[in-house]
C-alpha positions in Angstrom: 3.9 29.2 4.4 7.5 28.4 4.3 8.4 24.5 4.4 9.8 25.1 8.5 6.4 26.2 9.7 3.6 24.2 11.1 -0.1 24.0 8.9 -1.6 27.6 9.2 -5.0 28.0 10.7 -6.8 28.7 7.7 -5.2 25.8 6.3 -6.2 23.0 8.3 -10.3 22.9 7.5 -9.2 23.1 3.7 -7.2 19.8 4.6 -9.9 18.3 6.7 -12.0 19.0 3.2 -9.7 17.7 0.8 -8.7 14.1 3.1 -12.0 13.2 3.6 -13.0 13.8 0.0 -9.8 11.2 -1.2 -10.7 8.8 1.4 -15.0 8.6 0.8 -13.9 8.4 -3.2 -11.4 6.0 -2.9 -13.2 4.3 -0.5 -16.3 4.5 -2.5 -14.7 3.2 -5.4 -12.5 0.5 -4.2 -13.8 -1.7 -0.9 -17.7 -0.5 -1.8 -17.3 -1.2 -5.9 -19.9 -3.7 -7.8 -17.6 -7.0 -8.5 -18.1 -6.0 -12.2 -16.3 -2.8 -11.4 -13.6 -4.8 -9.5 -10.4 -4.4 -12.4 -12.0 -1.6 -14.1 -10.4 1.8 -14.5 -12.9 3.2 -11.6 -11.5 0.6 -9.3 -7.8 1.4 -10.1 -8.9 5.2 -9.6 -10.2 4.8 -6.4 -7.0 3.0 -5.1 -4.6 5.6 -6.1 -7.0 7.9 -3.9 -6.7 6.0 -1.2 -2.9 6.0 -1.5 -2.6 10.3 -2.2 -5.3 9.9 1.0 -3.1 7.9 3.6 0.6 10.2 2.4 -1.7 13.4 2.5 -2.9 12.6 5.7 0.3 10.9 6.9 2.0 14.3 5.8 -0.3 16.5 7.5 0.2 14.3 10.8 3.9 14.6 10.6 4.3 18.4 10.0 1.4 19.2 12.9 2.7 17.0 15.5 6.4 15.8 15.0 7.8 18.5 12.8 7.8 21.7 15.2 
C-alpha cells in the first residue's frame, strides 16, 4: 500500500485489533489504576497508549474519510 491510497480491506480489522488493544491497556492502566499505581511506571505506560491510541486512530480516520 503506497502512502496515496486508502486502508486496504484486509487492513482495516487488523486496525480495529490493534486500537482497541491501545485504548483497553491504556485505559486499563491509567483512569482504572489502584491510587498506589497512580505515578508508577504502569501508569505512565498506560498514558503513552492512550496517546499512540487517539494519533493511530486519529490517523486511520483521516486517511479513510478525508484523504481520498
Amino acid at each position: 500500500m503506497t502512502s496515496n491510497e486508502a486502508p486496504s480491506k484486509n487492513a482495516t480489522p487488523w486496525f480495529y485489533i490493534r486500537a482497541a488493544g491501545f485504548w483497553i491497556i491504556g485505559l486499563m492502566n491509567t483512569v482504572l489504576a489502584r491510587p498506589e499505581d497512580v505515578g508508577g511506571v504502569k501508569f505512565w505506560i498506560g498514558c503513552a497508549l492512550l496517546v499512540i491510541a487517539a494519533l493511530d486512530t486519529g490517523w486511520f480516520v483521516y486517511k479513510r474519510f478525508f484523504r481520498r
